[in-house]
C-alpha positions, -999 to +999 in steps of 0.1 A: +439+750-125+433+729-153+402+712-165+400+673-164+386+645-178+365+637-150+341+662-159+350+682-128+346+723-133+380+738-129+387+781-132+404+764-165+373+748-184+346+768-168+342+791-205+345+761-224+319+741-203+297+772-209+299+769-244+297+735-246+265+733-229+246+767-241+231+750-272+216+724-246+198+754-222+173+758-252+158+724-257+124+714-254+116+691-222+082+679-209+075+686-172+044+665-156+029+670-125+016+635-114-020+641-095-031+605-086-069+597-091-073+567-070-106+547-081-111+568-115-126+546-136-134+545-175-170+555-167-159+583-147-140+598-176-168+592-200-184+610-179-166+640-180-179+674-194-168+710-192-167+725-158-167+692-137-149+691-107-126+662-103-118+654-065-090+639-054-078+620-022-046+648-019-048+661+014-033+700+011+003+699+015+007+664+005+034+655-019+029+654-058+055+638-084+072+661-106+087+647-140+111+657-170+107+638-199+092+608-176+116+611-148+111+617-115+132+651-107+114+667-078+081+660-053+065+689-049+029+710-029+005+725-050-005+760-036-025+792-052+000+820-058-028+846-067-054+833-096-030+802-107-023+772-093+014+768-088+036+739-076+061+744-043+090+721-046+097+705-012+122+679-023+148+671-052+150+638-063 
């Protein structure tokens, strides 16, 4: 099979699509994790010192936004996977 212009990988441009795009697998991208703070005002974060506790309205196993580069890729739970807290993705975007 040959490759095509459609962008479609064929056994014929599979190499050269891996070359093509191995100078891409190394760049920098930002990856957010959106934790909404309903009602967090300017005061609140003025108030804000080491070691405060910030609550949240999350309920465990409720959906959180996941970003690269500002855009929505995934939605995701956050969990404890032994002494860090860790992000489960339930659904791509």
């Amino acid at each position: 099979m040959a490759g095509t212009a459609t962008g479609v990988m064929t056994e014929g441009n599979s190499a050269t699509s891996s070359e093509t795009w191995a100078h891409a697998l190394l760049l920098l991208c930002k990856l957010t994790v959106d934790l909404p703070l309903h009602g967090f005002t300017v005061a609140d974060m003025l108030r804000l010192q080491l070691g405060a506790v910030i609550p949240t309205r999350l309920r465990v196993g409720a959906d959180v936004p996941l970003r690269v580069n500002g855009v929505l890729l995934a939605n995701g739970e956050c969990e404890v996977a032994g002494e860090h807290l860790a992000l489960r993705l339930t659904d791509l975007v």
